[in-house]
C-alpha positions as CSV (number, residue, x, y, z in Angstrom):
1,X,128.4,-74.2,-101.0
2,X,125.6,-71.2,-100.6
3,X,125.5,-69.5,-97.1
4,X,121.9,-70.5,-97.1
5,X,122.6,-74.6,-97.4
6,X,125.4,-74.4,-95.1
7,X,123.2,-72.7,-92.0
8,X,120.5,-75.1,-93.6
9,X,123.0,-78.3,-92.7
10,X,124.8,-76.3,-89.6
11,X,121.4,-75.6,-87.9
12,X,120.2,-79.2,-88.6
13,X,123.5,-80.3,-86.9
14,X,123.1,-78.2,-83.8
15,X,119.2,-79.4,-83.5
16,X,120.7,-83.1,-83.8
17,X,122.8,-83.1,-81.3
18,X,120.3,-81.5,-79.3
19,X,117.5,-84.1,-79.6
20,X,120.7,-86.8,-79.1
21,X,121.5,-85.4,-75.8
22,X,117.9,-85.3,-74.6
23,X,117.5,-89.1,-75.2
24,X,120.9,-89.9,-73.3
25,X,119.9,-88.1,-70.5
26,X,116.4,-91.0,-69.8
27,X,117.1,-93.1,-67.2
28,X,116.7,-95.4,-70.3
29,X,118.3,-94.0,-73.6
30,X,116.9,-96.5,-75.9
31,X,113.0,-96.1,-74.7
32,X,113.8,-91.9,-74.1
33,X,115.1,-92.6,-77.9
34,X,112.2,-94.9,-79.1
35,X,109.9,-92.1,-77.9
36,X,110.9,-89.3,-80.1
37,X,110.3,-91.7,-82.9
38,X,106.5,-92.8,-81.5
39,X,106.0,-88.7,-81.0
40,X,107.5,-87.5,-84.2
41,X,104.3,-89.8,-86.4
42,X,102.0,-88.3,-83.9
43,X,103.6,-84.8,-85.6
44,X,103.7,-86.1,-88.8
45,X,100.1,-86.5,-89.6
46,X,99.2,-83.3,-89.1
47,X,102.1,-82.2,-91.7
48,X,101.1,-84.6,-93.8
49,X,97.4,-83.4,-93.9
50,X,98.4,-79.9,-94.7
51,X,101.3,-81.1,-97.2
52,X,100.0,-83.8,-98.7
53,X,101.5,-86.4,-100.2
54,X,105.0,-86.8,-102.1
55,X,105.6,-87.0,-105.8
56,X,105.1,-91.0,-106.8
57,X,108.4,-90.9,-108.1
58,X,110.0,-90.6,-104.5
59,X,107.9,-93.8,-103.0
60,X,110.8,-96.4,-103.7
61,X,113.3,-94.1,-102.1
62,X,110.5,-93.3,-99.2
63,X,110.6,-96.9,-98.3
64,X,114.2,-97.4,-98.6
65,X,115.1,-94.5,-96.4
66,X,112.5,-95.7,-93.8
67,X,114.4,-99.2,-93.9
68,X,117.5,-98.5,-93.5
69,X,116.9,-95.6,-91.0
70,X,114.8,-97.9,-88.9
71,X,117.9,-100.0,-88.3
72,X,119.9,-97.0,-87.8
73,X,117.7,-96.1,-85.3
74,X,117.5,-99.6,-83.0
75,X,121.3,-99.7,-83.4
76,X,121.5,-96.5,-82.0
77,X,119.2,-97.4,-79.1
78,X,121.5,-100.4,-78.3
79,X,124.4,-98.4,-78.6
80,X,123.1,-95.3,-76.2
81,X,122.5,-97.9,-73.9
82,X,125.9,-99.3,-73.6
83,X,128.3,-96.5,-73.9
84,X,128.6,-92.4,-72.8
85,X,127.1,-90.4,-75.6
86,X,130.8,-88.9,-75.8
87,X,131.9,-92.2,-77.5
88,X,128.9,-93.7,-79.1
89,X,127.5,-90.1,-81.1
90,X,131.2,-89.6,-82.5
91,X,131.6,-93.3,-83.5
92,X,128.2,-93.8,-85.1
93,X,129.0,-90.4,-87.0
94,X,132.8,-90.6,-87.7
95,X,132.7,-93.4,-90.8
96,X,129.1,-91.4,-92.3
97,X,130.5,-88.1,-94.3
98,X,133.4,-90.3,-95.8
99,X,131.2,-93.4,-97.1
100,X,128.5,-90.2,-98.4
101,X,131.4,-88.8,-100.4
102,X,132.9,-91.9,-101.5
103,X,128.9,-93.6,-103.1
104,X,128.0,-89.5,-103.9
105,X,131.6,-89.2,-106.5
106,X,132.5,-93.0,-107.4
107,X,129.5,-95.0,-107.3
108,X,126.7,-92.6,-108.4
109,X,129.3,-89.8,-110.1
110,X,126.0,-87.6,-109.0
111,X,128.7,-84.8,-107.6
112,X,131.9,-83.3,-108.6
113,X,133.6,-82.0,-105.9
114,X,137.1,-80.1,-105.8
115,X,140.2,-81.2,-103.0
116,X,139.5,-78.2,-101.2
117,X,135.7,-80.1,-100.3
118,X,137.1,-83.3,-100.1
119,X,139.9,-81.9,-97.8
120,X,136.9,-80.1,-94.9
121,X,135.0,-83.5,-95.5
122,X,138.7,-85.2,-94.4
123,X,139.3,-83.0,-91.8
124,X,135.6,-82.9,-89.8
125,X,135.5,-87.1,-90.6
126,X,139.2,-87.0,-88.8
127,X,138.3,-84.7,-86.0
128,X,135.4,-86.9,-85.2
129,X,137.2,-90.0,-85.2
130,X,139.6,-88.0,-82.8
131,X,136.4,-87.4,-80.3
132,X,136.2,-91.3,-80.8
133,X,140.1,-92.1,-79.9
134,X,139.8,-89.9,-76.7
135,X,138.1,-93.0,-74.7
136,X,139.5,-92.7,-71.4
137,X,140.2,-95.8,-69.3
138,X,137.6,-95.0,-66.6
139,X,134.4,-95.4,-69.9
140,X,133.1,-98.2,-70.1
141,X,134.1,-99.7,-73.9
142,X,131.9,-102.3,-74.5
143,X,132.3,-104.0,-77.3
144,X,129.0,-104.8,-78.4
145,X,128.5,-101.1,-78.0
146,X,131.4,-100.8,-80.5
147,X,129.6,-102.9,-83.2
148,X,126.6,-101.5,-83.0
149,X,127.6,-97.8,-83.2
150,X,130.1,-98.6,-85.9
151,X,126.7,-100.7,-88.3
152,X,125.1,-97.4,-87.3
153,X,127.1,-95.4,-88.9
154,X,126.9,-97.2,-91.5
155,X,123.7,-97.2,-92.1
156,X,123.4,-93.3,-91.6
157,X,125.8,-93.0,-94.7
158,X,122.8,-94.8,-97.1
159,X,120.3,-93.0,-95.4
160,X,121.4,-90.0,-96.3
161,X,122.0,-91.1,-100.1
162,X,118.7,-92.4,-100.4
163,X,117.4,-89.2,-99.2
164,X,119.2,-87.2,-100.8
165,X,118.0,-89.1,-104.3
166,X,114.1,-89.1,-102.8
167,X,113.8,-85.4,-101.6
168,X,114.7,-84.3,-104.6
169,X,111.9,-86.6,-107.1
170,X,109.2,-86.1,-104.1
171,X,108.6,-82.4,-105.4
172,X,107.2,-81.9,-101.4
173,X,109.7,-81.7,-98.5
174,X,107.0,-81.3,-95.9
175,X,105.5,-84.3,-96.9
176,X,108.3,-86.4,-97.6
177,X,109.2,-85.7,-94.1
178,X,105.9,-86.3,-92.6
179,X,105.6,-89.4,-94.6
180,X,109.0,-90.8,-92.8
181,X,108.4,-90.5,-89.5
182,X,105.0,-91.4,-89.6
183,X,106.0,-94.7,-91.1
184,X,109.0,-94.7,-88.2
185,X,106.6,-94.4,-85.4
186,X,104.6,-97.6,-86.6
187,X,107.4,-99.7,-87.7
188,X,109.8,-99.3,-84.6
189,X,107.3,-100.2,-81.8
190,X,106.4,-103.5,-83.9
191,X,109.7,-104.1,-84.4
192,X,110.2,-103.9,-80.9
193,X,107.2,-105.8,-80.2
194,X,108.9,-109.0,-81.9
195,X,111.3,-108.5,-79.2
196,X,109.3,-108.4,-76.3
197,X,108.6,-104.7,-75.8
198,X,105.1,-103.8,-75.0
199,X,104.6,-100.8,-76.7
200,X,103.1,-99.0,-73.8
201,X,106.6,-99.4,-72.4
202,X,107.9,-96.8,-74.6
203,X,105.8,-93.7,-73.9
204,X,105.4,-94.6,-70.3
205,X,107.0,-91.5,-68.4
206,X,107.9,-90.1,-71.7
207,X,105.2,-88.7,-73.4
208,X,105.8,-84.9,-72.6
209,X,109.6,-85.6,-73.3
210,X,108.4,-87.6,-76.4
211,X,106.8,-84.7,-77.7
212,X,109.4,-82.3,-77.3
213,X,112.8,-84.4,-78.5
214,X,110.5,-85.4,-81.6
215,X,109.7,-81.4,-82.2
216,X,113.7,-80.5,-82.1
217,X,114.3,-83.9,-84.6
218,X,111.6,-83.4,-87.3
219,X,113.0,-79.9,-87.9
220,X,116.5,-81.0,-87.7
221,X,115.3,-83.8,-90.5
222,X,113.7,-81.1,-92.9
223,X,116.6,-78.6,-92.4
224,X,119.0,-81.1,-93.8
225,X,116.6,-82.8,-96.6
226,X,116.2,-78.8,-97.9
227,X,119.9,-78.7,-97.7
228,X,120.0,-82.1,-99.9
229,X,117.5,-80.4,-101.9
230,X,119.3,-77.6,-102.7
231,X,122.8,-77.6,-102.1
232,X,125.8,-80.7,-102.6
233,X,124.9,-83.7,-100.8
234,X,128.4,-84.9,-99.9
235,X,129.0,-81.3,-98.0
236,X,125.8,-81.4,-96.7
237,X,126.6,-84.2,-94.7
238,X,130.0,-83.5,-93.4
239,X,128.3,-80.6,-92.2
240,X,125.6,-81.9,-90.4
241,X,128.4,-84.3,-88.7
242,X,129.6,-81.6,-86.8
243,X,126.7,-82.5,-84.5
244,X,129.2,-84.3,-82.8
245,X,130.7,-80.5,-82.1
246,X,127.9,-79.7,-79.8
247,X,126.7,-83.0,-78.1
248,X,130.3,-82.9,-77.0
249,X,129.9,-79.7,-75.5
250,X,126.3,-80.8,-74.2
251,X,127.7,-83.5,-72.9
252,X,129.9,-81.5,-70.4
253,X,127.7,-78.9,-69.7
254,X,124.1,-80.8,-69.4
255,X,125.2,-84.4,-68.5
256,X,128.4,-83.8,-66.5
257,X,130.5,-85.8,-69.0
258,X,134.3,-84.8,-68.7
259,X,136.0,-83.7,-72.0
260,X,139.8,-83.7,-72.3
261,X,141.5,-81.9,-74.8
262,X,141.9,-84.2,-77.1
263,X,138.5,-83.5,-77.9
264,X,138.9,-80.0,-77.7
265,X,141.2,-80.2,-80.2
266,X,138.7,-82.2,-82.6
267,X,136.3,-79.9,-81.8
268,X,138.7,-77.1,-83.1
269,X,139.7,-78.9,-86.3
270,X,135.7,-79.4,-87.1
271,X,135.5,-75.8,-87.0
272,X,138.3,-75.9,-89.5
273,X,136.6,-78.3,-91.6
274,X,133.4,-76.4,-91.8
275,X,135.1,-73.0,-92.5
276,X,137.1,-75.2,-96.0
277,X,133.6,-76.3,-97.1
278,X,131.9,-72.8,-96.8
279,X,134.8,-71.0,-98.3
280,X,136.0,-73.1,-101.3
């Protein structure tokens, strides 16, 4: 892996975690969530006006990615809702760089990778299960929360193939990107409309925030589709996982979380992960 796709995927992973820990700290983490999303297709036109459009090739994969990430992202708002982001972000990512790897090598054969990858894609997917394991008795482990961070996770995995396939046939990141989280922002709040939830109830005392999480995500999102575009897929992604890294260390210093060693241990081992990929 170049130096340049592995800041690409390291600086989308810090910039994820980031806009992760801003929606847990809403006194409601699903609507602070659901937010971002509304916010980031009010950025998105503007991109898309000075992009343009995607390559016609990419549409399927477009619509696919917007699918499946739009259930990614209401089992995520569920999921922030019922457990510490200390145990849902770790879950929801631990399964995601394994799955990648396994659809990327087997099912596609789109990548040949040697043990030395395989082994910092082991390693980071193990450390974050670790951050996952650490559950102490006094968090809340509910079990719906369980399910739906694990079908997050998921999810995440085919996200990330189908973009990984789209990027690359759109022949426009910008506007691949734009294109995504335009169609985001209408589709959740309809979605949630089905289920009740006024639209108005989404951006009420969260427009400014809105604005500002959606910022730190879009450029997390084109950061790792440039990485897709020009760098191994299946790295890419382990990388990017290490977002876990430093929500874990937001979520002591910003939201007063407590993290054990254990976790400091998978944090060190993620490190060690990372440092395999880059150097093999």
């Amino acid at each position: 892996m170049s130096l340049t796709v592995f800041l690409m995927a390291l600086g989308s992973a810090v910039l994820h975690a980031v806009w992760n820990t801003l929606a847990r700290s809403r006194p409601d983490p699903g609507f602070g969530f659901a937010a971002m999303v509304v916010s980031a297709g009010v950025i998105g036109l503007p991109l898309l006006a000075y992009a343009g459009l995607p390559d016609p090739d990419s549409y399927v994969w477009l619509g696919c990615s917007c699918l499946f990430n739009l259930a990614t992202l209401r089992l995520t708002m569920m999921a922030y809702r019922l457990l510490p982001l200390s145990l849902a972000y770790p879950i929801s990512r631990a399964a995601a760089p394994l799955i990648v790897t396994f659809i990327q090598i087997v099912i596609l054969g789109q990548e040949r990778v040697g043990l030395g990858i395989v082994l910092g894609i082991g390693v980071i997917s193990f450390a974050i299960m670790l951050l996952a394991a650490s559950a102490r008795t006094e968090e809340r482990l509910d079990p719906r929360g369980l399910m739906f961070t694990l079908a997050a996770g998921v999810f995440t995995a085919i996200v990330v193939v189908v973009d990984s396939i789209g990027v690359r046939l759109s022949g426009n990141t910008l506007g691949y990107a734009a294109v995504a989280a335009v169609v985001n922002a209408v589709t959740l709040p309809i979605l949630l409309a089905f289920e009740g939830v006024h639209p108005r109830q989404l951006l009420k005392g969260n427009k400014r925030f809105g604005m500002m999480g959606a910022s730190v995500s879009m450029m997390s999102y084109l950061l790792i589709l440039l990485a897709y575009q020009n760098g191994p897929v299946a790295p890419s992604s382990a990388i990017r996982e290490t977002s876990v890294v430093f929500a874990t260390a937001f979520a002591a210093l910003l939201l007063g979380e407590t993290i054990g060693r254990l976790r400091w241990l998978a944090v060190g081992l993620t490190c060690i992960g990372m440092v395999i990929i880059r150097l093999v």
